[in-house]
TORGUDO-144302 format. One record per residue: x, y, z of N, C-alpha, C in turn; residue in three letters; chain. Coordinates in steps of 0.05 Angstrom, whole numbers. Layout:
N
nX; nY; nZ; caX; caY; caZ; cX; cY; cZ; rest; kette
X; Y; Z; X; Y; Z; X; Y; Z; ALA; A
...
***
This chain:
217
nX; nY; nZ; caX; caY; caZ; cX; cY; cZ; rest; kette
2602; 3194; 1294; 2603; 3220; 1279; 2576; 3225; 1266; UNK; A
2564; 3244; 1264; 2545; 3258; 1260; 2549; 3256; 1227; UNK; A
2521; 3254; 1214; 2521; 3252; 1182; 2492; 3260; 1173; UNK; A
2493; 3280; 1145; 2470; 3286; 1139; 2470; 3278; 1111; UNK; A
2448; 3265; 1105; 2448; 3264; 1075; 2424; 3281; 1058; UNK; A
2423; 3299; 1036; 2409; 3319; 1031; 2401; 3315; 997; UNK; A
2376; 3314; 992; 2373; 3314; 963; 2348; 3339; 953; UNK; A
2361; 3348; 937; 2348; 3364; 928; 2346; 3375; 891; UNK; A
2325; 3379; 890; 2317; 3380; 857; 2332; 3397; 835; UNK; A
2325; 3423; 844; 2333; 3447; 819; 2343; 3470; 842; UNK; A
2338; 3461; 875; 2337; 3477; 897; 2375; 3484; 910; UNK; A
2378; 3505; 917; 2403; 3517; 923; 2408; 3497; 954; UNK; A
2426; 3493; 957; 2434; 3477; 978; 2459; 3491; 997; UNK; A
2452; 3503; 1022; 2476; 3511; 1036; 2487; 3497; 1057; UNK; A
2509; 3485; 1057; 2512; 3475; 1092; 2528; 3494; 1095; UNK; A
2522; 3500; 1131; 2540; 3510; 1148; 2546; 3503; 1165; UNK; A
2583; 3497; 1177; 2585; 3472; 1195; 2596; 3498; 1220; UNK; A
2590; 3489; 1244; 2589; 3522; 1264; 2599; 3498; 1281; UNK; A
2609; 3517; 1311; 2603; 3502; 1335; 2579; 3500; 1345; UNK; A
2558; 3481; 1348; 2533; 3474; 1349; 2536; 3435; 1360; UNK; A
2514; 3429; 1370; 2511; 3402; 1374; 2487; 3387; 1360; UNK; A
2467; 3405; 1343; 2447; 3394; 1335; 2445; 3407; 1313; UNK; A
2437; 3390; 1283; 2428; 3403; 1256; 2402; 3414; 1261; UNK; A
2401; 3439; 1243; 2379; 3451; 1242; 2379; 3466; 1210; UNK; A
2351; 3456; 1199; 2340; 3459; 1171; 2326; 3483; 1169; UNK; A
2331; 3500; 1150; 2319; 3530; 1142; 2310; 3516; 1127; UNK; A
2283; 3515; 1113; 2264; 3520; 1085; 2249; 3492; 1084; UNK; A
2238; 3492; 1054; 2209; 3468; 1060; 2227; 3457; 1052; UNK; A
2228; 3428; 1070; 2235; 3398; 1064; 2221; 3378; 1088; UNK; A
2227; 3354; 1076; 2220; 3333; 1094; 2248; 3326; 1098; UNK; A
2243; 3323; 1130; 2273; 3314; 1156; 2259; 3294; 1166; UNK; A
2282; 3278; 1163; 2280; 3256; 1185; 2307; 3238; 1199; UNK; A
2307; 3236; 1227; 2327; 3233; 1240; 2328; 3212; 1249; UNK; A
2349; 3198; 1245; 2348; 3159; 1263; 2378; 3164; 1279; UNK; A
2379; 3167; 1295; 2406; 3174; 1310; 2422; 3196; 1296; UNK; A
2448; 3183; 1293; 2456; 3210; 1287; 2460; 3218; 1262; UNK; A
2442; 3202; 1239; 2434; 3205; 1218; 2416; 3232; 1213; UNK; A
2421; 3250; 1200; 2386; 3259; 1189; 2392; 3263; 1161; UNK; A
2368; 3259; 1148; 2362; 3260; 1125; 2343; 3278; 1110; UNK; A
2343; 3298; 1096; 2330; 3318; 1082; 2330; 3318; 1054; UNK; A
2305; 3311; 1046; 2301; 3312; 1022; 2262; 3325; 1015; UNK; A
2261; 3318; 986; 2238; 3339; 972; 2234; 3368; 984; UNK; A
2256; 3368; 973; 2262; 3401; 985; 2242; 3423; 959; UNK; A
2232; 3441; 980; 2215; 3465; 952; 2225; 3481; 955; UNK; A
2250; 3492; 971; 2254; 3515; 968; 2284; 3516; 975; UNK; A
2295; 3534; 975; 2326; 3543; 983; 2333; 3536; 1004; UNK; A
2352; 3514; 1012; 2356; 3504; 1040; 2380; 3509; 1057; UNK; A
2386; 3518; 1080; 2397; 3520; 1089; 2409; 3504; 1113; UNK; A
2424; 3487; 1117; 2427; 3468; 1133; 2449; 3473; 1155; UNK; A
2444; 3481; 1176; 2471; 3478; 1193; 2470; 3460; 1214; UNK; A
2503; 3451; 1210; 2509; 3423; 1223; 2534; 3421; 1239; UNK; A
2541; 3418; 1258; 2564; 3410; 1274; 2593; 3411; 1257; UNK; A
2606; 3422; 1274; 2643; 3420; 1256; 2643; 3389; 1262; UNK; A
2654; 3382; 1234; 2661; 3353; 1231; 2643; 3337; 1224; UNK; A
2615; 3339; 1211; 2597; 3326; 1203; 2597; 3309; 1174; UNK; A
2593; 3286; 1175; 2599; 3275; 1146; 2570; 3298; 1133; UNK; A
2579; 3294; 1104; 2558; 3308; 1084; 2554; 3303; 1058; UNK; A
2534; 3291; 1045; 2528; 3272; 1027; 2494; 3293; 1019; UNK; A
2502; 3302; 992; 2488; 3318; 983; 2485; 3300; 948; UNK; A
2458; 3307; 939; 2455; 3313; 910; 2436; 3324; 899; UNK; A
2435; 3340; 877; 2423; 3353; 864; 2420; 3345; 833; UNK; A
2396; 3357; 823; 2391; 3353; 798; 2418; 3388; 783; UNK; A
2402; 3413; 784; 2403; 3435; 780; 2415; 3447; 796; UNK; A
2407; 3436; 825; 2414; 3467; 851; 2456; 3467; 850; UNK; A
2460; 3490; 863; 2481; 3499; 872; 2487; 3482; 897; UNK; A
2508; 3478; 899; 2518; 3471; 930; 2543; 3489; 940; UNK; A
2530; 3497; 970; 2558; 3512; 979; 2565; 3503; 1002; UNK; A
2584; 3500; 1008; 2582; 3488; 1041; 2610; 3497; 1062; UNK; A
2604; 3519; 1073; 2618; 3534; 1088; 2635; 3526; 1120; UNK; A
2651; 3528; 1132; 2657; 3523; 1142; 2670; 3487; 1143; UNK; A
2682; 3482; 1168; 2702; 3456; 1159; 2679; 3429; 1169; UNK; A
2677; 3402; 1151; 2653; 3392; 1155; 2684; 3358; 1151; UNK; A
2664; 3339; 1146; 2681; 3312; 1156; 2689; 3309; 1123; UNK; A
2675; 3280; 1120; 2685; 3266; 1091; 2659; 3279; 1076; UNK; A
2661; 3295; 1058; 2645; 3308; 1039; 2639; 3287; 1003; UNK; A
2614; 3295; 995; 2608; 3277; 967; 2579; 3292; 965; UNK; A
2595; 3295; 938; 2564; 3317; 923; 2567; 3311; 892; UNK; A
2537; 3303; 887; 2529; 3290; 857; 2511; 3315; 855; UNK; A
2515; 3324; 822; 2495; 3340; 811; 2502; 3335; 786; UNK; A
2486; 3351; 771; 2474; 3343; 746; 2496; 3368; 736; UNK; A
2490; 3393; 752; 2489; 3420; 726; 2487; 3438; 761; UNK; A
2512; 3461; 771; 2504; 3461; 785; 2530; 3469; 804; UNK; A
2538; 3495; 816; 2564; 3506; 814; 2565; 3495; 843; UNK; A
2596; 3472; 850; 2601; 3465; 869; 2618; 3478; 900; UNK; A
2617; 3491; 910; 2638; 3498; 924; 2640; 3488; 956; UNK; A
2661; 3482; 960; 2666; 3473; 994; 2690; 3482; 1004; UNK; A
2688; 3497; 1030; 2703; 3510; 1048; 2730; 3491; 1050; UNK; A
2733; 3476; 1068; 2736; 3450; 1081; 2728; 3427; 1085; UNK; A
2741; 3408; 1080; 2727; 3377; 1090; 2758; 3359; 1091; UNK; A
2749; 3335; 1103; 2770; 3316; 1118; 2779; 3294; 1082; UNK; A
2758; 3297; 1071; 2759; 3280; 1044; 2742; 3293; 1020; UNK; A
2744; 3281; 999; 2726; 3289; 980; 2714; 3280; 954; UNK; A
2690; 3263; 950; 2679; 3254; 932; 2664; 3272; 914; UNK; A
2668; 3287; 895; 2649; 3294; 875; 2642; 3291; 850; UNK; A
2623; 3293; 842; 2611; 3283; 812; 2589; 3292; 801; UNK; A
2601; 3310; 774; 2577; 3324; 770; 2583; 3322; 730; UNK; A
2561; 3332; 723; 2558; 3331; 686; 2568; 3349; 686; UNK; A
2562; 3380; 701; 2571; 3408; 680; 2565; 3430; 704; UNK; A
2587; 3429; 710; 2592; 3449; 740; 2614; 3456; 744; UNK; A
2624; 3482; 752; 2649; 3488; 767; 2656; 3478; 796; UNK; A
2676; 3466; 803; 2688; 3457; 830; 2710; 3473; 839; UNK; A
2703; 3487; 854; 2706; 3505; 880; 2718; 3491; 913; UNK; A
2744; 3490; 915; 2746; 3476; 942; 2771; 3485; 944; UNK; A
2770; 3494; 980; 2785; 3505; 990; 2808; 3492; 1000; UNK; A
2797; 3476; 1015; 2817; 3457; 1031; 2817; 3429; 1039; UNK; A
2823; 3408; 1034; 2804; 3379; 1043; 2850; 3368; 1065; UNK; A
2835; 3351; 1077; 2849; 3341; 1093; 2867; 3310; 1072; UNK; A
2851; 3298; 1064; 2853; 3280; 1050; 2853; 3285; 1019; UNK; A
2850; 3255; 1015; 2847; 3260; 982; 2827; 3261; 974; UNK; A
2825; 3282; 947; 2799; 3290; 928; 2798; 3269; 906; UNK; A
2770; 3266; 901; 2765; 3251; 879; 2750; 3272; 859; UNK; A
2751; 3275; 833; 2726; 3292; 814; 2721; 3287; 801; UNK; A
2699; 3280; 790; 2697; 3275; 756; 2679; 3293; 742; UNK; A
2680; 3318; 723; 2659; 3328; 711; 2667; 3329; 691; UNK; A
2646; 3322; 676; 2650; 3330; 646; 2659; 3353; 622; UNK; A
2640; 3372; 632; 2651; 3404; 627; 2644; 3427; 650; UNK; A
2675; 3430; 659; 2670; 3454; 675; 2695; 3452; 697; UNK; A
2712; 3482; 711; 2736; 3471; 714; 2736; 3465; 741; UNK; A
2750; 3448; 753; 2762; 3440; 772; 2785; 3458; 792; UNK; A
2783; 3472; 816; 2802; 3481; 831; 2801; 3474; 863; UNK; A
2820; 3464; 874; 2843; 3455; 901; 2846; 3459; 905; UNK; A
2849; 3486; 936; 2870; 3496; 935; 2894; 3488; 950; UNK; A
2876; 3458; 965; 2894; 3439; 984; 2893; 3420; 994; UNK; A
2899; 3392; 984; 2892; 3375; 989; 2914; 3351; 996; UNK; A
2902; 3327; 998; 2937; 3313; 1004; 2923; 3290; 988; UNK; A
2930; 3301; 960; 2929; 3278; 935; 2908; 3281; 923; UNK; A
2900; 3278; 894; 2885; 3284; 878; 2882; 3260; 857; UNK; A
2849; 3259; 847; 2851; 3243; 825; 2827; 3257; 823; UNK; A
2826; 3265; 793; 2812; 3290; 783; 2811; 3288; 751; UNK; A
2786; 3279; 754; 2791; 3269; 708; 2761; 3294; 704; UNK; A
2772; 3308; 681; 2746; 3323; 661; 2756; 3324; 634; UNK; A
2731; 3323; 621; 2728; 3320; 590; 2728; 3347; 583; UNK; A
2727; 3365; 590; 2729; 3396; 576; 2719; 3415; 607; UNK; A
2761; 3426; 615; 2753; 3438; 629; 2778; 3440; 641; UNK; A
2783; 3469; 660; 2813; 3466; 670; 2819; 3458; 699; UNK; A
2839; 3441; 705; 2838; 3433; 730; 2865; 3446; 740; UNK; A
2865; 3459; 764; 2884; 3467; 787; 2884; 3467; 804; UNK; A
2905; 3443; 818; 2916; 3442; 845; 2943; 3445; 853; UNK; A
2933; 3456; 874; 2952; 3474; 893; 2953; 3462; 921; UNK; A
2979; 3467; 933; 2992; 3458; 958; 2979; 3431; 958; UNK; A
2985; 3411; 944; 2987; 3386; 947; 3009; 3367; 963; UNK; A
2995; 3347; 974; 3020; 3335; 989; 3017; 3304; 975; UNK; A
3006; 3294; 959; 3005; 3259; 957; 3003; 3260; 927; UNK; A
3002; 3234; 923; 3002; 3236; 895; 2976; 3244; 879; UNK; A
2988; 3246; 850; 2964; 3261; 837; 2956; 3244; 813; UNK; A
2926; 3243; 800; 2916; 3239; 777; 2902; 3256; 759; UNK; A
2912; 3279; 740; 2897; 3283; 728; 2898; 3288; 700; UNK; A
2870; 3278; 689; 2861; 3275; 659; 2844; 3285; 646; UNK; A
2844; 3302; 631; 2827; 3321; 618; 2825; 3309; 587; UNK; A
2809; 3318; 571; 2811; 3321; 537; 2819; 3345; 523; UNK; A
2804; 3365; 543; 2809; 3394; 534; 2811; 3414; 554; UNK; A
2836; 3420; 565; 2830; 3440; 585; 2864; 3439; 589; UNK; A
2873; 3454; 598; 2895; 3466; 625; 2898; 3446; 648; UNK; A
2925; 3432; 649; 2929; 3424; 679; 2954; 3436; 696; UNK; A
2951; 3442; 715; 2964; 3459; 731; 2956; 3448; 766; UNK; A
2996; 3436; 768; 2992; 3423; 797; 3018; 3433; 811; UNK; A
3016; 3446; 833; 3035; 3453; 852; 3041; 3432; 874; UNK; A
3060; 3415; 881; 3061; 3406; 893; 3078; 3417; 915; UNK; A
3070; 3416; 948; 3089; 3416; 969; 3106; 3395; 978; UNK; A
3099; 3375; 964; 3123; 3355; 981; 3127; 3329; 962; UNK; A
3146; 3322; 965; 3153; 3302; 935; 3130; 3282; 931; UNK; A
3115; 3280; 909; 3092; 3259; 905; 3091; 3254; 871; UNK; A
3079; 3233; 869; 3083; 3224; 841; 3054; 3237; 832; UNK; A
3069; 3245; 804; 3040; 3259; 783; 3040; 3245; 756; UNK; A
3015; 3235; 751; 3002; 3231; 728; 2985; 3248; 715; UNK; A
3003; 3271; 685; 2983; 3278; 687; 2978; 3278; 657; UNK; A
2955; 3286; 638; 2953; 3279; 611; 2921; 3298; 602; UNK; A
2932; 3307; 579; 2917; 3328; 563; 2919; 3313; 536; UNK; A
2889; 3318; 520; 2893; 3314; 488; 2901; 3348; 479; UNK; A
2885; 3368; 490; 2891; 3390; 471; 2895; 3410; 501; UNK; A
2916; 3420; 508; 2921; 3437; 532; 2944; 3444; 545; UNK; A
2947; 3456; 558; 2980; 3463; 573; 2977; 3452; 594; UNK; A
3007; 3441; 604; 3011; 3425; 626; 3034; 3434; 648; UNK; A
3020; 3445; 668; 3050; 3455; 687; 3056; 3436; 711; UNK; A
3066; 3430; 720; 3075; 3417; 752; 3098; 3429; 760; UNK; A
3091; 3439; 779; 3102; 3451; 795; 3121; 3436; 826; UNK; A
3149; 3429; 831; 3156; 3414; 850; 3173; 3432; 872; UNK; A
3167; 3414; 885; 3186; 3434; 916; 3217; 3440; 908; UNK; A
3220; 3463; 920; 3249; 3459; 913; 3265; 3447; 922; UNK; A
3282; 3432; 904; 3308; 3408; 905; 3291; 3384; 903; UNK; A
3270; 3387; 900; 3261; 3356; 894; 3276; 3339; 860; UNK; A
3280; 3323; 866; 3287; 3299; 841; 3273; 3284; 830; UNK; A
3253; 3296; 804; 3235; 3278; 797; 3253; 3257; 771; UNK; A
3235; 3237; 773; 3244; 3221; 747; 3213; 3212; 726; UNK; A
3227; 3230; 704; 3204; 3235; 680; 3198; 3198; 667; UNK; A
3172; 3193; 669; 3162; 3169; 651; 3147; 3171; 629; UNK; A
3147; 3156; 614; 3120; 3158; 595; 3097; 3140; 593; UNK; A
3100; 3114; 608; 3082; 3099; 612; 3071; 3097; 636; UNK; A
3047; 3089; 648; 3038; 3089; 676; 3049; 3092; 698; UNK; A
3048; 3118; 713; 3069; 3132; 741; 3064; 3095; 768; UNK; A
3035; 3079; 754; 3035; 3067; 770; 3044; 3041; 767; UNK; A
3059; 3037; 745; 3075; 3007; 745; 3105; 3019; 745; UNK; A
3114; 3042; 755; 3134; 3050; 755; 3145; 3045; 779; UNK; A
3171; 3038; 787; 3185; 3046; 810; 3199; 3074; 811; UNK; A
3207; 3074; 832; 3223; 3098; 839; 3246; 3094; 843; UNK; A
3265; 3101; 831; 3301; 3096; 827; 3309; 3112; 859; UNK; A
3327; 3101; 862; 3345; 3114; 898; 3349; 3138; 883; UNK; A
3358; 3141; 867; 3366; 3174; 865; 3336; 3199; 847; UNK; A
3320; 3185; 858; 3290; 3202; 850; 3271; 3197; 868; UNK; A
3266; 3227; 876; 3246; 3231; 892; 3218; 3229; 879; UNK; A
3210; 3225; 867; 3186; 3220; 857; 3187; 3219; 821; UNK; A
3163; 3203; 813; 3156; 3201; 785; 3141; 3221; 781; UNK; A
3143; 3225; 753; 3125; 3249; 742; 3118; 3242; 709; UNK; A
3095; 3234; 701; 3083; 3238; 675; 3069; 3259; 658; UNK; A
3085; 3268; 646; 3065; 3301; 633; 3065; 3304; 609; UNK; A
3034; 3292; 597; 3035; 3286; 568; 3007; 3299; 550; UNK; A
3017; 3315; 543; 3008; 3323; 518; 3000; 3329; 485; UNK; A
2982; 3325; 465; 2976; 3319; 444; 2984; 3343; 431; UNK; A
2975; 3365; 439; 2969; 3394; 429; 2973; 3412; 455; UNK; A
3000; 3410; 461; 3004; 3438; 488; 3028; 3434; 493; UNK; A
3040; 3457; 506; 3072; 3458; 516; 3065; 3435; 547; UNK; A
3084; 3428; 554; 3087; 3411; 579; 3114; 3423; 590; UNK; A
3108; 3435; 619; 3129; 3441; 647; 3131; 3428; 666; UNK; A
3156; 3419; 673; 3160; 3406; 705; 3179; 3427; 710; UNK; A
3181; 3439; 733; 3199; 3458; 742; 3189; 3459; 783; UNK; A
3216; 3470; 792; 3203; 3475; 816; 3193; 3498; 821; UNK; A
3180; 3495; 842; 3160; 3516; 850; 3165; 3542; 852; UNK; A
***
């Protein structure tokens, strides 16, 4: 499988994953290719990268934006400061200080961690998603979930029975379950918990300072 890894400074970063068989780089950088690796970095200017449907993609930035359009493989993007968004991907690693996360659809499970700035899913199959000030929402979920905020909104729709962990110091908490699902409410770790024959999934929803909902969808 085809993989690009891309670093760039304060510079806007676009992938576009097309039907194509070969990457090709819009703007000043240094490329370099060892099979089916290539690599672009000291980028000076606004880059544009398009790459094969299904390409792994491993980006970071100090400042720049990342957008990355179309459906690409296992995705992972580090920035500093620096508004995230991705079409599609098969997985998803991101990590940033102070950015919004933007993602459409991942095949697998998402990972996020930002500090301040909110988090949105609109589909993924399982989530673990921690921010320190900021609101996180996922939607059409299928696996289990993690998420942990200090200050923000959590809001998770699930499609199909999966266990949720989820926990706010100061915020509102919704989960959302399929209908006729049977959750069974915990208060201590969803992951030293079992699951009773007559419950379809665990659910943790804990709050300091906010209303807390489990209801179906």
């Amino acid at each position: 499988m085809a993989a690009v890894r891309i670093s760039s400074g304060s510079q806007r970063v676009h992938v576009v994953a097309e039907q194509r068989d070969d990457i090709e780089v819009e703007g000043d950088a240094r490329v370099e290719v060892d099979g089916l690796r290539t690599t672009v970095d000291k980028a000076r200017s606004r880059l544009t990268i398009r790459v094969p449907v299904g390409t792994d993609v491993v980006v970071g930035t100090t400042s720049g934006r990342v957008e990355i359009d179309g459906s690409i493989g296992a995705a992972s993007v580090v920035t500093e400061s620096g508004r995230i968004e991705i079409a599609e991907a098969s997985s998803l690693d991101a990590r940033t200080t102070s950015a919004r996360v933007q993602v459409g659809a991942v095949a697998g499970r998402c990972r996020v961690r930002n500090k301040s700035g909110r988090v949105e899913i609109g589909a993924c199959a399982g989530a673990d998603v921690a921010t320190k000030s900021g609101r996180i929402d996922l939607r059409r979920v299928t696996g289990d979930v993690e998420a942990h905020c200090v200050s923000g909104r959590i809001e998770v729709r699930l499609d199909t029975a999966s266990d949720v962990d989820a926990e706010t110091v100061s915020g509102r908490i919704s989960v959302h379950l399929p209908e006729g699902c049977r959750p069974c409410r915990v208060d201590g770790p969803v992951a030293e918990a079992e699951t009773p024959a007559d419950c379809d999934c665990i659910v943790r929803a804990a709050s300091v300072s906010g209303r807390v909902e489990v209801t179906p969808s």
